[in-house]
C-alpha positions in Angstrom: 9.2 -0.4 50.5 5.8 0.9 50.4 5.1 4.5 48.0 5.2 6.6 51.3 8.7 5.7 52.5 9.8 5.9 49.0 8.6 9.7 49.0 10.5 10.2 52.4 13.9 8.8 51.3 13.7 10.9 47.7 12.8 13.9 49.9 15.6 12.8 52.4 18.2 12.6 49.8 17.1 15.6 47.6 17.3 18.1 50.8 21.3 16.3 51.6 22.4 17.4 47.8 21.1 20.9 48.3 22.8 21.2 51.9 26.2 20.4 50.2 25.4 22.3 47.4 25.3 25.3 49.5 28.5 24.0 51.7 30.3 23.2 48.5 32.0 20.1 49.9 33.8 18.6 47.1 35.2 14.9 47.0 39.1 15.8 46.2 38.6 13.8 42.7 35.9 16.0 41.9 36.1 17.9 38.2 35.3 21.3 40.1 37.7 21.1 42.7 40.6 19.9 40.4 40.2 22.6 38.0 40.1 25.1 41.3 44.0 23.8 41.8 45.3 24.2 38.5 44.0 26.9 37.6 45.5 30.8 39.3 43.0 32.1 41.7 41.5 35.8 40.4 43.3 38.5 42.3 41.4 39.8 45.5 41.2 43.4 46.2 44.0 42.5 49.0 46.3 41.2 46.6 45.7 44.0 44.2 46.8 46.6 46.5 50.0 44.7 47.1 51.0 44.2 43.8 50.2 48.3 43.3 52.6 49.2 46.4 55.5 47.2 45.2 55.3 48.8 41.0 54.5 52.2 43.0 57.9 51.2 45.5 59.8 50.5 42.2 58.9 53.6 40.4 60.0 55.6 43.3 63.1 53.7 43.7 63.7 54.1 40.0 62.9 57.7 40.4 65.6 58.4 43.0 68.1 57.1 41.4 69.4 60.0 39.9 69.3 61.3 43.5 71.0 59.2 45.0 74.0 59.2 42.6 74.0 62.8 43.2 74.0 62.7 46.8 76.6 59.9 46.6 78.6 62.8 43.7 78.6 65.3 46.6 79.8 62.8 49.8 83.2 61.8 47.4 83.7 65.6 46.2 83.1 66.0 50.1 85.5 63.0 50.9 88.2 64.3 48.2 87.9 67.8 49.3 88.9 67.0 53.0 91.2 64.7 52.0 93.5 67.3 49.8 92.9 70.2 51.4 95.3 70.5 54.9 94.7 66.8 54.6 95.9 64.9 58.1 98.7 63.0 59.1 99.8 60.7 61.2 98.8 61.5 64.6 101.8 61.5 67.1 102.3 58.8 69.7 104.2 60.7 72.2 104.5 64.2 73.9 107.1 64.6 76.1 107.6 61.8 78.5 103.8 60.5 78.1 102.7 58.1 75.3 99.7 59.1 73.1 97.0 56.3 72.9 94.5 57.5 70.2 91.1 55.9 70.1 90.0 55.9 66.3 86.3 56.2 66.3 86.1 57.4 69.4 86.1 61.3 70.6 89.0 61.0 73.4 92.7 59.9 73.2 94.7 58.7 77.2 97.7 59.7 77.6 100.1 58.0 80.2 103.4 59.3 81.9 105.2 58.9 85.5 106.5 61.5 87.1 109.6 60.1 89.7 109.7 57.2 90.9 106.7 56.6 92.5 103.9 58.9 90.5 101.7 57.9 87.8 99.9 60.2 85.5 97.1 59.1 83.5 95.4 61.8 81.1 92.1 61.7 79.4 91.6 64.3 76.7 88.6 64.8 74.7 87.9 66.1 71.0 86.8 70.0 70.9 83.6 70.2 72.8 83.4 74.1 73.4 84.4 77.7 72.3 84.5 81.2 73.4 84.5 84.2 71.5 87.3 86.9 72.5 88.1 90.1 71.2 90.7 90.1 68.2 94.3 91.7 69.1 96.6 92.7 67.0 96.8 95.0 63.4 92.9 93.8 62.4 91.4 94.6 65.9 87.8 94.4 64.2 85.7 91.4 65.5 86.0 88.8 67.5 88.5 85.5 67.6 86.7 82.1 68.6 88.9 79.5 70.9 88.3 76.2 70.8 87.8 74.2 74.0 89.2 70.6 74.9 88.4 69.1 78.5 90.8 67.1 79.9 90.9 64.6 83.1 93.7 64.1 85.0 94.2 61.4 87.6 98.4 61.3 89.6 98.4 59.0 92.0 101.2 57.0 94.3 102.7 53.8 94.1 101.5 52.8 97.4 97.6 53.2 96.5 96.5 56.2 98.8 94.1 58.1 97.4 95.1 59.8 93.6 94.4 63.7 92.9 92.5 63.9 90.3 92.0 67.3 88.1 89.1 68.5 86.2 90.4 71.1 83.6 89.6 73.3 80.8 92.2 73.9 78.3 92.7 76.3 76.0 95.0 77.0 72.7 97.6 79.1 75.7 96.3 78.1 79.0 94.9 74.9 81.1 92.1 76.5 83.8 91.4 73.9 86.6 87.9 73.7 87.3 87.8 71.5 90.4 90.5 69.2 92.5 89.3 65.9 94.1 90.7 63.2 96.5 89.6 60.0 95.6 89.6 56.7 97.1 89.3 54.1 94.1 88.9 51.1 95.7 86.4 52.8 98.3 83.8 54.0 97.3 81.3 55.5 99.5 78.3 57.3 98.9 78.5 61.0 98.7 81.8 61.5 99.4 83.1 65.0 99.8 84.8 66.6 96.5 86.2 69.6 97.8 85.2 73.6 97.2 85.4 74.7 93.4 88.8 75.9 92.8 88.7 79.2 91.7 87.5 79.9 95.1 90.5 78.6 96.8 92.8 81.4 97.9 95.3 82.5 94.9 98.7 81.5 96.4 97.1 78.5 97.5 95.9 78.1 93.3 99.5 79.0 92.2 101.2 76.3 94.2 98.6 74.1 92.3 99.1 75.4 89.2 103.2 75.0 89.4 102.6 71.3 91.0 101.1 70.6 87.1 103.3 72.8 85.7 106.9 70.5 86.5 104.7 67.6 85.6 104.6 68.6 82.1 101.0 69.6 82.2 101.6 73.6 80.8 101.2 75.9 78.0 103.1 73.3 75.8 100.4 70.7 76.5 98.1 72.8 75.4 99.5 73.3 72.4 99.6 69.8 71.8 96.2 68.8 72.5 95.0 71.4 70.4 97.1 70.5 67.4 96.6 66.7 68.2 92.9 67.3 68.1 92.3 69.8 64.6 94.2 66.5 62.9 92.0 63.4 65.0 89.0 66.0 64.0 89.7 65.8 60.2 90.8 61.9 60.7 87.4 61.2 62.3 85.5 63.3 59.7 87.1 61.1 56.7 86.4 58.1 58.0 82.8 59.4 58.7 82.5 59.8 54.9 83.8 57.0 53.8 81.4 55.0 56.1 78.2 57.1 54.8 79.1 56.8 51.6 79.4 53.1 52.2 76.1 52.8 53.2 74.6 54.7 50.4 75.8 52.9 48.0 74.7 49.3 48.6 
């Protein structure tokens, strides 16, 4: 090989060690690279930041601890407090000739009943969802009484599946007030149908004979009554069990 191609070769090889210098391709048996595995990489700045955020999450966590064992103090004193004081019973599964079907969890109970031989009565009543303030009767005139309001939905219809009346009602510790009286067809349904004037505008004997039609049906002032009383106990039941489950929560 003469001197020049020598020079070329050295040249040749001398600029292919410097290229992987620079690309710092290893072969895997190389001392560099093996030391690179066993030895733990330095942290980058990326890493650094995580490891910060999780000993700043733990001090907080750490930090709220006595916070959360107080809020956890005040949801059982909460919890014992509602449970001693006019604590609940048993809700009733009857009234009258209709059975009771409470929902637990939920914020309506159904009530069934027939009425003859050939009348069903289906009731849907709902937790308080209202009030009104009326002026206070009585020895301590001063101020003002607030009544609770429960809405109640109630569907009568026939044995031989015409159309069922159906009642949209407002009722109060003494009195049930009728809001609006439909005709519906349940398995035809169409789409606007026509669901009669409101009913306060109806004429007043024509609003009486409504009123007594409910009345020897059992829906009345002793209903109301009922549903009220029903509903003061499902509202402390529901509020217990409320508790219990946020307190659950907070203290896994």
């Amino acid at each position: 090989m003469s001197s020049t191609a020598t020079m070329k070769t050295k040249t040749s090889m001398a600029l292919l060690l410097r290229t992987l210098s620079k690309a710092r391709v290893f072969h895997p048996h190389s001392p560099s690279l093996s030391c690179a595995r066993c030895n733990p990489l330095l942290p980058t700045p990326q890493s650094r930041d995580i490891t910060t955020s999780r000993r700043s999450f733990a001090a907080i966590a750490s930090a709220n601890s006595p916070f959360r064992s107080n809020l956890l103090r005040i949801i059982r004193n909460e919890i014992d407090y509602q449970s001693e004081y006019a604590p609940p019973h048993q809700p009733a599964t009857e009234f009258k000739s209709f059975s009771v079907d409470d929902r637990p969890g939920e914020q309506c109970i159904v009530m069934k009943g027939k009425f003859g031989e050939d009348e069903t009565i289906k009731m849907e009543a709902t937790m308080f969802d209202g009030f009104m303030t009326v002026p206070r009767t009585g020895l301590d005139a001063s101020g003002r009484d607030v009544l609770l309001h429960v809405s109640l939905l109630v569907d009568i219809s026939k044995a031989d599946g015409s159309e069922d009346m159906e009642f949209l009602c407002s009722v109060w510790p003494n009195r049930i007030e009728i809001q609006n009286l439909y005709m519906l067809r349940r398995d035809k349904i169409t789409g606007q149908p026509y669901m009669g004037p409101k009913f306060g505008s109806l004429r007043y004997d024509f609003q009486t004979a409504i009123k007594e039609f409910l009345r020897v049906r059992g829906i009345d002032s002793e209903l109301c009554f009922f549903l009220h009383e029903y509903m003061m106990n499902k509202d402390r039941i529901e509020l217990i069990q409320w508790l219990r489950k946020l307190d659950s929560f907070m203290a896994k």
